[in-house]
BAZA-571495 format. One line per field, with one value per residue: residue number from 1; residue in three letters; chain; x negated, y, z negated of N, C-alpha, C in turn. Coordinates in Angstrom, 3 decimals, m for minus. Layout:
seq = c(NUM | ...)
type = c(ALA | ...)
mol = c(A | ...)
nX = c(X | ...)
nY = c(Y | ...)
nZ = c(Z | ...)
caX = c(X | ...)
caY = c(Y | ...)
caZ = c(Z | ...)
cX = c(X | ...)
cY = c(Y | ...)
cZ = c(Z | ...)
END
This chain:
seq = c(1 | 2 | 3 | 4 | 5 | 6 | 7 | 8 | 9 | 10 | 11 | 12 | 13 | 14 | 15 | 16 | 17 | 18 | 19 | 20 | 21 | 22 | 23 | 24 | 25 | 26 | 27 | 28 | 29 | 30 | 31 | 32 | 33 | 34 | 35 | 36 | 37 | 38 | 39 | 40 | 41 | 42 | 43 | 44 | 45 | 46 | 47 | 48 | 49 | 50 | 51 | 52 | 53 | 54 | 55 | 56 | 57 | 58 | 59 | 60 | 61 | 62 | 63 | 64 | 65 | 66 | 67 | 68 | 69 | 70 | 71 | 72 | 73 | 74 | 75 | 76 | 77 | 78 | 79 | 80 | 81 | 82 | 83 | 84 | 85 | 86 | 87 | 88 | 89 | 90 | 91 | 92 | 93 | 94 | 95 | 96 | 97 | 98 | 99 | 100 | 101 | 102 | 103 | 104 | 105 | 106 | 107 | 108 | 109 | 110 | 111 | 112 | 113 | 114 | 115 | 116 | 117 | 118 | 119 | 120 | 121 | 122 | 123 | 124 | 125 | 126 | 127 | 128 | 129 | 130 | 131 | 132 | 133 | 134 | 135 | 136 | 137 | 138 | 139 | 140 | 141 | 142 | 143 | 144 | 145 | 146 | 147 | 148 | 149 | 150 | 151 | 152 | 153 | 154 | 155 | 156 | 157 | 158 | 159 | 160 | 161 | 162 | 163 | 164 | 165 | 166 | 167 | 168 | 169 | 170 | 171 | 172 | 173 | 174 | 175 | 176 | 177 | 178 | 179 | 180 | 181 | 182 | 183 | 184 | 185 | 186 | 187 | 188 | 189 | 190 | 191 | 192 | 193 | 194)
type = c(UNK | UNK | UNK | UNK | UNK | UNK | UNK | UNK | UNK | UNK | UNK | UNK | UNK | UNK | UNK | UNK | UNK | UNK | UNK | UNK | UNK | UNK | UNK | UNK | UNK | UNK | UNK | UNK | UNK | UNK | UNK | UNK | UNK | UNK | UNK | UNK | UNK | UNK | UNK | UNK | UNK | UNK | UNK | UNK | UNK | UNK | UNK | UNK | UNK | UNK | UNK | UNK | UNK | UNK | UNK | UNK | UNK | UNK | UNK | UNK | UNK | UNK | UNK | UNK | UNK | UNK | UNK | UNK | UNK | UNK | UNK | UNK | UNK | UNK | UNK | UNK | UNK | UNK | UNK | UNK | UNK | UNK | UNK | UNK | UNK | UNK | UNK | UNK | UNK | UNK | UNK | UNK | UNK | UNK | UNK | UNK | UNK | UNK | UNK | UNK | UNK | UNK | UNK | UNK | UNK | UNK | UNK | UNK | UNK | UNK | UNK | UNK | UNK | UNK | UNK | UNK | UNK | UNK | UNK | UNK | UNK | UNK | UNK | UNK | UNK | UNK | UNK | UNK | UNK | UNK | UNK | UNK | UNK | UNK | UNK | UNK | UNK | UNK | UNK | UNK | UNK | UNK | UNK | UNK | UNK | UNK | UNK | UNK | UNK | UNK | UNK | UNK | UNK | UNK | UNK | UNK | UNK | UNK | UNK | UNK | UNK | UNK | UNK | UNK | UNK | UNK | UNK | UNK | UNK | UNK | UNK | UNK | UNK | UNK | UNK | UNK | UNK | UNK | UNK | UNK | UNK | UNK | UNK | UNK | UNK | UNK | UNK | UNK | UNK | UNK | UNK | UNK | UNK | UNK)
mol = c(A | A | A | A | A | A | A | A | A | A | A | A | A | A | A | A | A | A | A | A | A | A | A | A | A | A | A | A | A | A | A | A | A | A | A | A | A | A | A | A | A | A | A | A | A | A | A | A | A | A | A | A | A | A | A | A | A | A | A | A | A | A | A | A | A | A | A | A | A | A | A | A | A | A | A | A | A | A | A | A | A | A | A | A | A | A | A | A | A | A | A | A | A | A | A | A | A | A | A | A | A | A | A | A | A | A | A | A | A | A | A | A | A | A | A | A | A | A | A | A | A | A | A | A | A | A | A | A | A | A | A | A | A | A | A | A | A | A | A | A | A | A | A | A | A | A | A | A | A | A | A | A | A | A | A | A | A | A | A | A | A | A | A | A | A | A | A | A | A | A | A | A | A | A | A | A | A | A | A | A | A | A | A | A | A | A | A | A | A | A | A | A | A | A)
nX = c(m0.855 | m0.307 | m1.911 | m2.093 | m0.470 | 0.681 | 0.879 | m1.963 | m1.415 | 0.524 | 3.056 | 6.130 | 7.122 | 8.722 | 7.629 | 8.124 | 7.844 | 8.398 | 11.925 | 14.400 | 15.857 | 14.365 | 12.034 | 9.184 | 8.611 | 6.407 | 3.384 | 0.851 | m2.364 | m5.057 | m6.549 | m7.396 | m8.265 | m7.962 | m5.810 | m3.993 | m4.119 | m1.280 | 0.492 | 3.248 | 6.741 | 9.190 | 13.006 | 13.926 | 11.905 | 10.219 | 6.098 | 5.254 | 2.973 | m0.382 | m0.617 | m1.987 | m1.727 | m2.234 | m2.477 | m1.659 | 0.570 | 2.861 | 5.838 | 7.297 | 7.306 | 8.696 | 9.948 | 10.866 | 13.807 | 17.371 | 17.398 | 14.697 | 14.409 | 15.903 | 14.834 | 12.602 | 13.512 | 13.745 | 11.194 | 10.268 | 12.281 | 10.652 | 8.672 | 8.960 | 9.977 | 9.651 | 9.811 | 12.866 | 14.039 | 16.634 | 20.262 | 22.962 | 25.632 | 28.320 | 29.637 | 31.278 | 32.862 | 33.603 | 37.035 | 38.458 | 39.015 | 37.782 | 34.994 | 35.481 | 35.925 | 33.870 | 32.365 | 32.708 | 33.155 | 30.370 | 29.207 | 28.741 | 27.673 | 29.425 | 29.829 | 32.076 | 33.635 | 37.036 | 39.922 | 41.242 | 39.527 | 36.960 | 34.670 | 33.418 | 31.722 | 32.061 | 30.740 | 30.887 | 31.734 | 33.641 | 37.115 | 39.579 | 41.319 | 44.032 | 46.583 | 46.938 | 45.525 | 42.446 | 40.782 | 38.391 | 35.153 | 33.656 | 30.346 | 27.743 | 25.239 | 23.268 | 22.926 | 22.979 | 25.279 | 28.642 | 31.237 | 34.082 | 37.137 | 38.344 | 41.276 | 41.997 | 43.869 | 43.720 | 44.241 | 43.051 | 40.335 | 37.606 | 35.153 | 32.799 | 30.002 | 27.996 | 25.169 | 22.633 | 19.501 | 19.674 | 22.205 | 21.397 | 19.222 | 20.683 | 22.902 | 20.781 | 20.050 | 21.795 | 22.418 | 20.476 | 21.118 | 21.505 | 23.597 | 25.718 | 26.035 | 26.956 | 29.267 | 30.802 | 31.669 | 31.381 | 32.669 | 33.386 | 36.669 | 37.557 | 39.726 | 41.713 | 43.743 | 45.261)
nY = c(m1.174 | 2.152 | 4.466 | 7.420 | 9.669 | 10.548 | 12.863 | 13.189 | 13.119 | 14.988 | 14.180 | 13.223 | 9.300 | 6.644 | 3.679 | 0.280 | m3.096 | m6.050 | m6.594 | m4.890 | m3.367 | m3.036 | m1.026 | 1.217 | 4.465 | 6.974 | 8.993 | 8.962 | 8.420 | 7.813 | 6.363 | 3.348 | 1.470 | m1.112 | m1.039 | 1.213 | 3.444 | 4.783 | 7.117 | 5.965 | 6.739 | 6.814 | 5.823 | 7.916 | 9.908 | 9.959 | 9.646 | 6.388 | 5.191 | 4.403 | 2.459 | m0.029 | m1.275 | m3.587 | m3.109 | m4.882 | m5.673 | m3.911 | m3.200 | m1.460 | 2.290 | 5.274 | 8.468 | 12.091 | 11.570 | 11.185 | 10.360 | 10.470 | 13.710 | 13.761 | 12.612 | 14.450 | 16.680 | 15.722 | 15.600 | 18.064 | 18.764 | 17.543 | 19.099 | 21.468 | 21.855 | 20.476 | 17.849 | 18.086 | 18.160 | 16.161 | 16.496 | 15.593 | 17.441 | 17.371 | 18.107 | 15.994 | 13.076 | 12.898 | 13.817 | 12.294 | 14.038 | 16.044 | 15.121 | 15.303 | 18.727 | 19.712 | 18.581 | 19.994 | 22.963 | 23.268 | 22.607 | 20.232 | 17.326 | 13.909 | 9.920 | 8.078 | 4.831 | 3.125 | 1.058 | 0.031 | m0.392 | m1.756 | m2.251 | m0.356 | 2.867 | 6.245 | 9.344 | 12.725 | 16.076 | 17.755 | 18.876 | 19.678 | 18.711 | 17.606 | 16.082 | 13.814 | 13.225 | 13.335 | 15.394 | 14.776 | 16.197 | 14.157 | 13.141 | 12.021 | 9.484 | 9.081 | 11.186 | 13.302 | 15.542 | 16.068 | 14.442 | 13.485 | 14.564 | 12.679 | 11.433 | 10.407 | 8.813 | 9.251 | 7.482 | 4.960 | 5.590 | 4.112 | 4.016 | 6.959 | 8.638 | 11.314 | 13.823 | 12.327 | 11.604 | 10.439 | 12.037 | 14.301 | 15.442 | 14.637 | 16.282 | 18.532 | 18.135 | 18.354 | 21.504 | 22.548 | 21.160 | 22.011 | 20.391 | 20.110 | 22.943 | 23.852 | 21.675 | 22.260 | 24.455 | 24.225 | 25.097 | 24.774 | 25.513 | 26.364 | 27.327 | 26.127 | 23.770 | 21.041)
nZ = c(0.000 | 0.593 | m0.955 | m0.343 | m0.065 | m1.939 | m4.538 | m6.525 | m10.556 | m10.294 | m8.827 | m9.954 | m9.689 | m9.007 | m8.997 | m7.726 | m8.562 | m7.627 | m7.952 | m6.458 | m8.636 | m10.574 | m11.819 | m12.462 | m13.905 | m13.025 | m13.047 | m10.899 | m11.961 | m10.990 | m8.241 | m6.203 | m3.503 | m4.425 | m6.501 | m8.948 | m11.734 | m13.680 | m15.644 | m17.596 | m17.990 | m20.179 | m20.391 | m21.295 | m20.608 | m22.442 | m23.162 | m22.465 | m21.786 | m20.121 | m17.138 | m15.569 | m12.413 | m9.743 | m6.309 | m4.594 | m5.865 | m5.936 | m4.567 | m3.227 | m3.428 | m4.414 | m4.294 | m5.322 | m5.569 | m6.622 | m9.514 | m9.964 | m10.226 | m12.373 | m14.211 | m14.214 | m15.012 | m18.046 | m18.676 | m18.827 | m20.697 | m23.331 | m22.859 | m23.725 | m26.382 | m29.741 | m31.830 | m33.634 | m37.195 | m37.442 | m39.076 | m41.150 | m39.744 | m41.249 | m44.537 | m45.574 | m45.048 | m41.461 | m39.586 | m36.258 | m34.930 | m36.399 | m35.401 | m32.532 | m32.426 | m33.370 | m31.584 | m28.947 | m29.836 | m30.062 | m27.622 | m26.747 | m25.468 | m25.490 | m26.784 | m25.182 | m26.371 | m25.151 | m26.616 | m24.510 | m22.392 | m23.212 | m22.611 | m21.562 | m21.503 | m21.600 | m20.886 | m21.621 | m21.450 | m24.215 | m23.195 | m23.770 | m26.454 | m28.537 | m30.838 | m29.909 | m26.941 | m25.385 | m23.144 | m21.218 | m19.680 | m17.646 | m17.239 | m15.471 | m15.714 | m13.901 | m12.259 | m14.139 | m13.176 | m13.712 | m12.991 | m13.153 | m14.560 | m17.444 | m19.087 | m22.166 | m24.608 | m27.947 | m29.906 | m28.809 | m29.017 | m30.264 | m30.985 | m30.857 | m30.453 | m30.766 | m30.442 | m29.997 | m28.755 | m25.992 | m25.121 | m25.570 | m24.092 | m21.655 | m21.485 | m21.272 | m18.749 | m17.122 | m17.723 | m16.103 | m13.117 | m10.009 | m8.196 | m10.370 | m11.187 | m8.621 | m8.232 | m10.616 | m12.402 | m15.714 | m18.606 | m21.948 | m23.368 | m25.478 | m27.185 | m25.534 | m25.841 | m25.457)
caX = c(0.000 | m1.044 | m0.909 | m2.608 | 0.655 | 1.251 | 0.013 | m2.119 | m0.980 | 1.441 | 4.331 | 6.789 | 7.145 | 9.496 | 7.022 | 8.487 | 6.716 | 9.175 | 13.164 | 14.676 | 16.267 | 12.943 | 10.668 | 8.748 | 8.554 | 5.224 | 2.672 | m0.745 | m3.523 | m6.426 | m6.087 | m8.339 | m7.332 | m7.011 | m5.647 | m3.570 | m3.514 | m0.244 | 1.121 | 4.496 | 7.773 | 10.775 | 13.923 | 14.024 | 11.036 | 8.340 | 4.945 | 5.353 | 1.197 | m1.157 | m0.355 | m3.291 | m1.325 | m2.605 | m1.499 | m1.057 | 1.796 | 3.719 | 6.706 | 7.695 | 7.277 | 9.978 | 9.748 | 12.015 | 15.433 | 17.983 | 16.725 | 13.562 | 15.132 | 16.645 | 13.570 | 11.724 | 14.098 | 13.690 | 9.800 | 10.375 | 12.681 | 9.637 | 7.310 | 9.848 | 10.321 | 9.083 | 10.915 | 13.524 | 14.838 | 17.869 | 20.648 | 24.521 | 26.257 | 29.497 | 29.652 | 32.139 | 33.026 | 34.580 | 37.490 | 37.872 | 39.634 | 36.921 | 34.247 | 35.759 | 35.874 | 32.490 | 31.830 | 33.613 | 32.650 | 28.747 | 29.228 | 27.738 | 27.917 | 29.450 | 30.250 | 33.114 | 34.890 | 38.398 | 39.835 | 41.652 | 38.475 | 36.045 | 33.592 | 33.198 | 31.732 | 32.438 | 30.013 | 30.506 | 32.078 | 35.548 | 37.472 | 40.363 | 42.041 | 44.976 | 46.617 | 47.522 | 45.165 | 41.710 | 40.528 | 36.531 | 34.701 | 32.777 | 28.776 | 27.195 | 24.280 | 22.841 | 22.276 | 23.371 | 26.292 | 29.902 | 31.778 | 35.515 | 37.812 | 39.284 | 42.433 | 41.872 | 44.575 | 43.220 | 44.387 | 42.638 | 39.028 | 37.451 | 33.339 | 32.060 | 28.293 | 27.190 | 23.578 | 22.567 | 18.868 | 20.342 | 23.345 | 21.152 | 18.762 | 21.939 | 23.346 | 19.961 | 19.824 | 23.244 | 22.542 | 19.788 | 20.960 | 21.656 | 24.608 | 26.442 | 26.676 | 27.222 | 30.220 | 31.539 | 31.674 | 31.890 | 32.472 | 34.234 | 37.647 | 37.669 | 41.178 | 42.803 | 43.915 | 46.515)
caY = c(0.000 | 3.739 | 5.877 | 8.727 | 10.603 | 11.188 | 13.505 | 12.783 | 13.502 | 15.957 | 13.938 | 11.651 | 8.697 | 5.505 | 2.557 | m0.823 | m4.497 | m7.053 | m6.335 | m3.610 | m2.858 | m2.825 | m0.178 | 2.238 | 5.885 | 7.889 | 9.431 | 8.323 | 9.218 | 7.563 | 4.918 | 3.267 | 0.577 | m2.154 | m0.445 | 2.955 | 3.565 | 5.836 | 7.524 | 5.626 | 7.209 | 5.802 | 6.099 | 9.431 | 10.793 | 9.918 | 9.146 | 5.222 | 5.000 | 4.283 | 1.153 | m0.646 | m2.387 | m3.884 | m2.423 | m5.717 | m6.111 | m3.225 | m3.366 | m0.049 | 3.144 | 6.581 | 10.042 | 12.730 | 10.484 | 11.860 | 10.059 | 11.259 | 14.386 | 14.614 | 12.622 | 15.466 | 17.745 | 15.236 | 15.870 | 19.381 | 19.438 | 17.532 | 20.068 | 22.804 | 21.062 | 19.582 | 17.187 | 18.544 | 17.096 | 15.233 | 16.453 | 15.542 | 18.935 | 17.416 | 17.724 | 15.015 | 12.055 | 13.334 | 12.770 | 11.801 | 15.535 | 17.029 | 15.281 | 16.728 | 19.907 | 19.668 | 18.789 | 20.994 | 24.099 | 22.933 | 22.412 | 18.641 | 15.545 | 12.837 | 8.990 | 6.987 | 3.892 | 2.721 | m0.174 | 0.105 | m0.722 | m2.143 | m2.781 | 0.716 | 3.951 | 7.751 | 10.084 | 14.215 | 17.299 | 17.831 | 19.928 | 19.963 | 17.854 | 17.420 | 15.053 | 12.201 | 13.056 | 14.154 | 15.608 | 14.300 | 15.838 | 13.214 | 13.555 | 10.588 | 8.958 | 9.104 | 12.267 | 14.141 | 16.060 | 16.133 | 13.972 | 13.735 | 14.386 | 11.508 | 11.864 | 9.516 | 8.777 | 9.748 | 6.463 | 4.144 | 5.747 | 3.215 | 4.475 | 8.159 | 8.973 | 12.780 | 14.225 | 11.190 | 11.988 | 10.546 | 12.635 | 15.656 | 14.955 | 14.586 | 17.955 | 19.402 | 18.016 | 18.811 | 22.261 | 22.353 | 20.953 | 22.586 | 19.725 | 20.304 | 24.829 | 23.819 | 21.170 | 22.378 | 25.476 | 23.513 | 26.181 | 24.574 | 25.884 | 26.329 | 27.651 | 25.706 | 22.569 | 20.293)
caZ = c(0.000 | 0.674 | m1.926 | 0.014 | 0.475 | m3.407 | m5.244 | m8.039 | m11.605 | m10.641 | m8.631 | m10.322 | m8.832 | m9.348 | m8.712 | m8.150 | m8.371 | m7.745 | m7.505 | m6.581 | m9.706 | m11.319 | m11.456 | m13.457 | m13.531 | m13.527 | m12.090 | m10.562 | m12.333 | m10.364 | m7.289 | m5.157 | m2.118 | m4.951 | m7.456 | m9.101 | m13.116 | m14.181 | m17.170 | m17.371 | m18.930 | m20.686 | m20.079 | m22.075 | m20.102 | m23.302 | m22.584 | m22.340 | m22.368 | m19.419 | m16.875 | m14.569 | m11.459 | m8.371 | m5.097 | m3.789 | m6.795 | m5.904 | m3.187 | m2.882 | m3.987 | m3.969 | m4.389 | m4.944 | m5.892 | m7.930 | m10.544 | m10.771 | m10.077 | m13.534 | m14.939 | m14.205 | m16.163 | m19.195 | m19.206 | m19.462 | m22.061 | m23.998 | m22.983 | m24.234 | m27.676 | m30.710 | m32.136 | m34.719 | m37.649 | m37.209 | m40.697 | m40.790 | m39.728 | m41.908 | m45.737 | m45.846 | m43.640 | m40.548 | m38.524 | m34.923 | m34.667 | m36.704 | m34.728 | m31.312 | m32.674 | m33.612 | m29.658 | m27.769 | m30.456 | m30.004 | m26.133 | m26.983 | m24.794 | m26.476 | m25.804 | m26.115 | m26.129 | m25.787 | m26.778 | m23.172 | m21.517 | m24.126 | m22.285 | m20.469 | m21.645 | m20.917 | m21.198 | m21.284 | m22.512 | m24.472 | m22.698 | m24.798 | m27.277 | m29.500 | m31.792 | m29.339 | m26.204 | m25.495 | m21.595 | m20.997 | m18.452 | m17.521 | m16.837 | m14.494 | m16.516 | m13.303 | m12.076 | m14.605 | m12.770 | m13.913 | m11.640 | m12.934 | m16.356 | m17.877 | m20.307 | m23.121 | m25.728 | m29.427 | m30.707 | m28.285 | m29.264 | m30.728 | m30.911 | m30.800 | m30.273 | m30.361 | m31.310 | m29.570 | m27.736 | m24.735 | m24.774 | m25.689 | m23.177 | m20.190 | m21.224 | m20.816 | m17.293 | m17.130 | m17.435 | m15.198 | m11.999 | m9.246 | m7.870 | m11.337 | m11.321 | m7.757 | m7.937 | m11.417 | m13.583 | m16.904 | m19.777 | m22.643 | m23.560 | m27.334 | m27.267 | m24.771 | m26.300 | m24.521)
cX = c(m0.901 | m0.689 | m1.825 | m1.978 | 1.149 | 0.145 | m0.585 | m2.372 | 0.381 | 2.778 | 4.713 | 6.855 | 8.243 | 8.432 | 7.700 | 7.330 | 7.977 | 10.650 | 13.356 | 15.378 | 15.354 | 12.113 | 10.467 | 8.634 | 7.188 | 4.322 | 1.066 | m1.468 | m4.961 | m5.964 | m7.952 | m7.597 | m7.230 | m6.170 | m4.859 | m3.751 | m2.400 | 0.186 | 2.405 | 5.369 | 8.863 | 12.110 | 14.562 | 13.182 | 10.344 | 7.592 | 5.315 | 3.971 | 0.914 | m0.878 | m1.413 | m2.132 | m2.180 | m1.704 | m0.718 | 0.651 | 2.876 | 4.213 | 6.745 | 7.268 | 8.056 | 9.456 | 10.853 | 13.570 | 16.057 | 17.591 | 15.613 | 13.336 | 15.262 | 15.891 | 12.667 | 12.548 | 13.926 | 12.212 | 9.569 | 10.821 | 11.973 | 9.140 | 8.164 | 9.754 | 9.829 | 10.215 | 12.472 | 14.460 | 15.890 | 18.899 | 21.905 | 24.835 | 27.780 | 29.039 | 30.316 | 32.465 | 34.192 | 35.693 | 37.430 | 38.035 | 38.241 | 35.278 | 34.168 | 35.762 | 34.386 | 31.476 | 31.725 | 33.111 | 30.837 | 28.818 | 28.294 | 28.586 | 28.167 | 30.080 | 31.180 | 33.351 | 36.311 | 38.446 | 40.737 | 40.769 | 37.239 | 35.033 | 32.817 | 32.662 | 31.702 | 31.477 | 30.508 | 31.085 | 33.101 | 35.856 | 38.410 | 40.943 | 43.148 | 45.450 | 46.789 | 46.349 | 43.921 | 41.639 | 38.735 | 36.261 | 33.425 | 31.682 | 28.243 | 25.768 | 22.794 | 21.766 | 22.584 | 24.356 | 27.782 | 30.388 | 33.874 | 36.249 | 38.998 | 40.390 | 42.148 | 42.873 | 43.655 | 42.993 | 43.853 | 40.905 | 38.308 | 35.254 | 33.412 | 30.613 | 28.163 | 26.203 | 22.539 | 21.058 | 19.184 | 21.339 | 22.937 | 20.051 | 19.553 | 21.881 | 21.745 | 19.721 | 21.025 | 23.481 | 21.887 | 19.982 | 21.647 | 23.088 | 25.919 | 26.918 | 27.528 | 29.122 | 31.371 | 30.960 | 32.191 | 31.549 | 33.743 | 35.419 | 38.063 | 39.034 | 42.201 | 42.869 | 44.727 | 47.498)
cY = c(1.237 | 4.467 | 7.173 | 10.312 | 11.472 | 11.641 | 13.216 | 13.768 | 14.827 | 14.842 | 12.501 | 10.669 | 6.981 | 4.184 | 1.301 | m2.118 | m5.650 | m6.994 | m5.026 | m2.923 | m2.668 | m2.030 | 0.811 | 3.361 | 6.920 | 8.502 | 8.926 | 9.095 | 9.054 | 6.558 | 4.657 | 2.412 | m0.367 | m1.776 | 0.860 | 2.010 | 4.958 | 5.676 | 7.047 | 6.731 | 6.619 | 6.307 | 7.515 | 10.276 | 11.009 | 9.319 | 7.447 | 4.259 | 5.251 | 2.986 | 1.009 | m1.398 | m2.451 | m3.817 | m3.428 | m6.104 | m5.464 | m3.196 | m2.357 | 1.118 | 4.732 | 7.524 | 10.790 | 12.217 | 11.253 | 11.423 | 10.481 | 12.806 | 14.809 | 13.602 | 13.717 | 16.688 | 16.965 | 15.806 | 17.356 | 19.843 | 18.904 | 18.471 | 21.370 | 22.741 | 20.739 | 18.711 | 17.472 | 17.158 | 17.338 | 15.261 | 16.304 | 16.615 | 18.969 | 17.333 | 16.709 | 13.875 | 12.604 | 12.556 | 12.551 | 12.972 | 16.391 | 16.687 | 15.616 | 17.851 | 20.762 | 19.754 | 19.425 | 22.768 | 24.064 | 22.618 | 20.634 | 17.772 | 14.456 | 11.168 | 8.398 | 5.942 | 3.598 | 1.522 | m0.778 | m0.698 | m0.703 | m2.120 | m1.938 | 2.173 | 5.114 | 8.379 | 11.703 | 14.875 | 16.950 | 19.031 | 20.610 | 18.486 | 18.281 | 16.285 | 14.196 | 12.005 | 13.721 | 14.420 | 15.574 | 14.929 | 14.815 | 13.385 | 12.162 | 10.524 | 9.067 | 10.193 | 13.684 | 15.408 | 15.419 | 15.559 | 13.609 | 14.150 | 13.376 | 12.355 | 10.666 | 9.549 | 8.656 | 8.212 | 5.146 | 4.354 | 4.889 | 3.043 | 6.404 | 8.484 | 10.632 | 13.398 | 13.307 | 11.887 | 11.847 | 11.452 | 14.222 | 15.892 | 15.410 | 16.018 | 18.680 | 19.565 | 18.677 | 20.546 | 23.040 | 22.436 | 21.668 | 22.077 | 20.138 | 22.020 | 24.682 | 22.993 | 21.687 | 23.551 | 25.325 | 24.703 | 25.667 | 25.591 | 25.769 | 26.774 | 26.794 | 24.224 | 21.730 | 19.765)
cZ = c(0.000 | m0.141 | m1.359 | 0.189 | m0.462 | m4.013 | m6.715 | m9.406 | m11.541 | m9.771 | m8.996 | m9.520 | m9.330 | m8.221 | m9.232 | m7.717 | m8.260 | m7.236 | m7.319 | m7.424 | m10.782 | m11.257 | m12.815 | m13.006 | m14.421 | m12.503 | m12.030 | m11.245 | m11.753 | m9.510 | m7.146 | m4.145 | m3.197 | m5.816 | m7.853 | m10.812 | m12.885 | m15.353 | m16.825 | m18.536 | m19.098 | m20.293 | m20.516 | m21.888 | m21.122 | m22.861 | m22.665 | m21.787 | m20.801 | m18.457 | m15.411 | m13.774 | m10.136 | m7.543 | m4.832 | m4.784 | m6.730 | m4.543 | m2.907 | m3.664 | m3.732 | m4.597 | m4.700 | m4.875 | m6.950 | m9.353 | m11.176 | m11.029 | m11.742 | m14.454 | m15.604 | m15.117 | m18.092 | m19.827 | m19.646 | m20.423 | m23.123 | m24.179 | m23.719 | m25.577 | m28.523 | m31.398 | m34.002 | m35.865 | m37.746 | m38.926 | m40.356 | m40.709 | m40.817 | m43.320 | m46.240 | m44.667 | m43.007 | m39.828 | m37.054 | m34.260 | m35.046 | m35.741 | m33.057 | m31.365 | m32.877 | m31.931 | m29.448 | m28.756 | m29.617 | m28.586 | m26.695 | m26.132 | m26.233 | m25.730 | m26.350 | m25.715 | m26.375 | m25.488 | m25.608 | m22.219 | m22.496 | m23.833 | m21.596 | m21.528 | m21.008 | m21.864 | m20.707 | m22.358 | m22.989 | m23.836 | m23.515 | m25.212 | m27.889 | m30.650 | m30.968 | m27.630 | m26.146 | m23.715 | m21.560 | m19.289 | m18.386 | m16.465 | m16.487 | m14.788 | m14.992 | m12.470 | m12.823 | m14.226 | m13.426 | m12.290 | m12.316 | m14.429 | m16.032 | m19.099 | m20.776 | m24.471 | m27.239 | m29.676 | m30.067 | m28.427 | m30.411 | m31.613 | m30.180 | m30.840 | m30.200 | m31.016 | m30.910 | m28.475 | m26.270 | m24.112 | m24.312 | m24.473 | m21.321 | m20.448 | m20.876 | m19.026 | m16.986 | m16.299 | m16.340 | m13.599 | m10.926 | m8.531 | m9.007 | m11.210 | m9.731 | m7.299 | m9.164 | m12.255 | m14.824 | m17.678 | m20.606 | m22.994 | m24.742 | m27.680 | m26.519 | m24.810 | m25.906 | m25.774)
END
């Protein structure tokens, strides 16, 4: 394989060895014709160390994918950051009202399940809620864009996640991308409750 085309240490890169659902994400730090080392990153865009492969081991290699796309916004919001500590914002155990309120006030991504579809999660904003229904816009794990709002009955929520590095993480890409200001002008609605 040629890696003459990529730039070294500065462009991400999604290197695969095997399936195509397999790969790692980093950047070259040294090649030669048998050989590259790269700084890998995790799924949360932390360092994930140093990795030695042989060319001949690697199938493919991509560039520029939405994915790495909103990789590359993860590494930044490292470099922006230190890591803060993490304190309950409730004095008391919340409810499922007070921790939507808590959302949708705090513009926070949050995840849920219902017991509708057990096996499925929704990821994004609250738009609005009430006592019997909430409205999710829902943010695509993928490329971090808002792609539709779900209505979710209160009483079928079954799991809540928010504060969640992943979540906090998305919204950063979230706010970021260029597809998202572009397909949706998400600005919570703190008054407008269904």
């Amino acid at each position: 394989m040629n890696f003459d085309t990529y730039k070294i240490k500065d462009e991400l890169l999604e290197i695969y060895s095997g399936s195509e659902e397999r790969f790692s994400v980093g950047k070259i730090l040294s090649k030669n014709k048998d050989c590259i080392l790269f700084r890998s990153y995790d799924a949360q865009g932390k360092n994930d160390g140093l990795h030695f492969i042989k060319s001949s081991y690697i199938s493919e290699v991509k560039s520029n994918t939405q994915y790495l796309r909103k990789m590359q916004l993860y590494l930044e919001y490292w470099r922006e950051r230190e890591d803060v500590l993490l304190n309950n914002p409730f004095k008391n155990h919340p409810t499922l009202l007070e921790l939507l309120e808590y959302a949708m006030e705090n513009k926070k991504i949050i995840t849920v399940s219902c017991s509708t579809k057990p096996d499925e999660l929704l990821t994004g904003y609250v738009e609005s809620y009430n006592n019997e229904k909430i409205e999710l816009n829902c943010v695509d794990m993928e490329t971090a864009c808002i792609y539709e709002t779900a209505t979710l009955f209160k009483e079928d929520i079954f799991y809540l996640e928010v504060d969640s590095l992943d979540n906090e993480l998305l919204k950063y890409a979230n706010k970021k991308r260029e597809c998202c200001r572009s397909t949706s002008n998400y600005l919570p609605k703190l008054n407008n409750q269904i």
